[in-house]
C-alpha positions as a Python dict, from the first residue, in 0.01 Angstrom:
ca = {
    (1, 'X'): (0, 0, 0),
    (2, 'X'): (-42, 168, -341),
    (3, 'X'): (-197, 503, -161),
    (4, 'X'): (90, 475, 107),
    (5, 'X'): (340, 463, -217),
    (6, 'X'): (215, 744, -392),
    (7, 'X'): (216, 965, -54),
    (8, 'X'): (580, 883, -10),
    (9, 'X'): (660, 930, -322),
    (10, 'X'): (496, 1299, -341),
    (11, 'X'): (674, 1351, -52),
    (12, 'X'): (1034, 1291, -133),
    (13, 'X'): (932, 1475, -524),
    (14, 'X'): (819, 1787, -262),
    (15, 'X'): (1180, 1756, -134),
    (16, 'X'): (1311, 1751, -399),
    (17, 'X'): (1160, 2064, -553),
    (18, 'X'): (1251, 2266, -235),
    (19, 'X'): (1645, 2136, -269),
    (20, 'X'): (1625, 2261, -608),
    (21, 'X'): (1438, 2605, -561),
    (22, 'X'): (1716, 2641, -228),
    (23, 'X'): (1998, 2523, -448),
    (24, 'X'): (1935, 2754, -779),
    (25, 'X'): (1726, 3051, -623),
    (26, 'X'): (1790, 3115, -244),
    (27, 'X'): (2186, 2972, -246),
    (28, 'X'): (2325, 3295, -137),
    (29, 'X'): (2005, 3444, 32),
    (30, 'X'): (1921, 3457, 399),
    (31, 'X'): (1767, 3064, 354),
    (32, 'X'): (2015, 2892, 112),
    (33, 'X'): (2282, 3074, 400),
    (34, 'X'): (2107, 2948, 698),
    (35, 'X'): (1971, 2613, 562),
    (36, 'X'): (2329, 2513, 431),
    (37, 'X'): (2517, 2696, 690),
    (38, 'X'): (2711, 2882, 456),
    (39, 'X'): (2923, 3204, 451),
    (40, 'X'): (2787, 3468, 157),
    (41, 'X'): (3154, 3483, 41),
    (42, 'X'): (3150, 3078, -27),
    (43, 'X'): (2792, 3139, -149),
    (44, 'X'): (2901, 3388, -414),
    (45, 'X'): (3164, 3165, -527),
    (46, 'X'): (2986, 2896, -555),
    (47, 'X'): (2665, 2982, -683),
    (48, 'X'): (2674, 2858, -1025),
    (49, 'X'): (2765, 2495, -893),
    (50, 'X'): (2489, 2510, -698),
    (51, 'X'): (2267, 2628, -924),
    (52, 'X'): (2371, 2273, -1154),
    (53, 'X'): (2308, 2092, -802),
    (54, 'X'): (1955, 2205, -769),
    (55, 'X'): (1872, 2172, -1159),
    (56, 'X'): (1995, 1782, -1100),
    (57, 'X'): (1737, 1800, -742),
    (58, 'X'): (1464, 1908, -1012),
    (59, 'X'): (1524, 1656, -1265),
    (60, 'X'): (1521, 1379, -1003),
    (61, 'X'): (1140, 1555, -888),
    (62, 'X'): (1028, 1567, -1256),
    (63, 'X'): (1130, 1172, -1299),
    (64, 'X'): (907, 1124, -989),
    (65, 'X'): (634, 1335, -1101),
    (66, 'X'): (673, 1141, -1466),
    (67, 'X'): (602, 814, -1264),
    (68, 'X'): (324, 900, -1087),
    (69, 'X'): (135, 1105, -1385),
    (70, 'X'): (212, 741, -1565),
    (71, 'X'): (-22, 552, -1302),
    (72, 'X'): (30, 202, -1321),
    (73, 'X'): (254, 170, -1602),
    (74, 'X'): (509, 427, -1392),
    (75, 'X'): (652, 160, -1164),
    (76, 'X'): (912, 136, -1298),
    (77, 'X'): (989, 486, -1370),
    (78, 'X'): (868, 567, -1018),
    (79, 'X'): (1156, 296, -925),
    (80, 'X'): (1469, 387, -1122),
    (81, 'X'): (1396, 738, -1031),
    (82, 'X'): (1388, 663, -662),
    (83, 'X'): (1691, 431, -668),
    (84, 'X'): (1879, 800, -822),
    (85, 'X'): (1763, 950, -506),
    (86, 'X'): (1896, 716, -307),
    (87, 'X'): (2251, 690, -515),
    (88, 'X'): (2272, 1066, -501),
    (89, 'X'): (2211, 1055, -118),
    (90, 'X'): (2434, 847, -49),
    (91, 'X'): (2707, 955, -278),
    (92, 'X'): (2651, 1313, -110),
    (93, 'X'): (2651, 1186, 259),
    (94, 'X'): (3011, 1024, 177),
    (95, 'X'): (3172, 1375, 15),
    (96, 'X'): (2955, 1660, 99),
    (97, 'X'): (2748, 1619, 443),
    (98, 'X'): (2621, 1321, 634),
    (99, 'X'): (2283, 1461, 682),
    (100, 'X'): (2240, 1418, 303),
    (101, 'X'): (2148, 1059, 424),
    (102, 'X'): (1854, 1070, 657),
    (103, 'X'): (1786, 1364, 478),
    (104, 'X'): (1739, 1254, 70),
    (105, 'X'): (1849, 874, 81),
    (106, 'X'): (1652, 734, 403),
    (107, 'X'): (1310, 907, 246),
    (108, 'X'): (1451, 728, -72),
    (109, 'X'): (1475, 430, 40),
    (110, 'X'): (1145, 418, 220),
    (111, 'X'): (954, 513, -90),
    (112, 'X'): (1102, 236, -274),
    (113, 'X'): (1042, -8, -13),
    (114, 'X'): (681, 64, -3),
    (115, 'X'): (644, 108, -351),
    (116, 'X'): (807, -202, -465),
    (117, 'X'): (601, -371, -156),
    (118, 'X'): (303, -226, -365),
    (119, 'X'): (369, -440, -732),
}
C-alpha cells in the first residue's frame, strides 16, 4: 500500500507541476489556449491571475514533494497537502469549471485514500 501511495502521490505532484508550468508559462500560448479553451484576448488580460493560479498549483506540488522527501515522518504533510488539493478542486469545480473535479480533486482524493489506508 505504501508503494501504491507514493505512486499516486507522484502522480497528482506531476499534475500539479504541469498546471503550474500551463498556468504561469504557456497561459496565452498555443497550449495554455487550447488546453483551457481560451481566446488570446482573455489570455492577455488575464495572464497575471493566472500566473498567481499556477504559482498556488506549484506550491501545492512542492508540499507533496516535501512529504515524500520526509519518508515516514511526511504523512502527515503528505496528508494536509493532499486534503489542499482536494479543497482547491473542489472549490474550482463549483466557480471556475467542473472538470476541475475529476481532474485535480478525484486524483486527490484517491491519493489520500490510499495513503491514509497505508498508516
Amino acid at each position: 500500500m505504501t508503494i501504491l501511495s507514493t505512486v499516486l502521490i507522484v502522480l497528482v505532484a506531476l499534475l500539479h507541476l504541469y498546471f503550474m508550468l500551463l498556468e504561469m508559462y504557456f497561459w496565452d500560448k498555443p497550449l495554455g489556449l487550447r488546453t483551457f479553451g481560451i481566446k488570446p484576448d482573455y489570455a492577455k488580460a488575464t495572464k497575471s491571475l493566472a500566473a498567481n493560479q499556477g504559482l498556488y498549483n506549484g506550491f501545492l506540488a512542492a508540499g507533496l514533494i516535501w512529504g515524500l522527501s520526509a519518508g515516514a515522518t511526511g504523512q502527515s504533510i503528505k496528508l494536509f497537502f493532499l486534503a489542499c488539493v482536494i479543497v482547491a478542486g473542489i472549490f474550482g469545480a463549483l466557480t471556475a469549471n467542473r472538470k476541475i473535479l475529476f481532474i485535480q480533486a478525484i486524483p486527490g482524493v484517491i491519493a489520500f485514500a490510499v495513503t491514509w489506508l497505508a498508516l
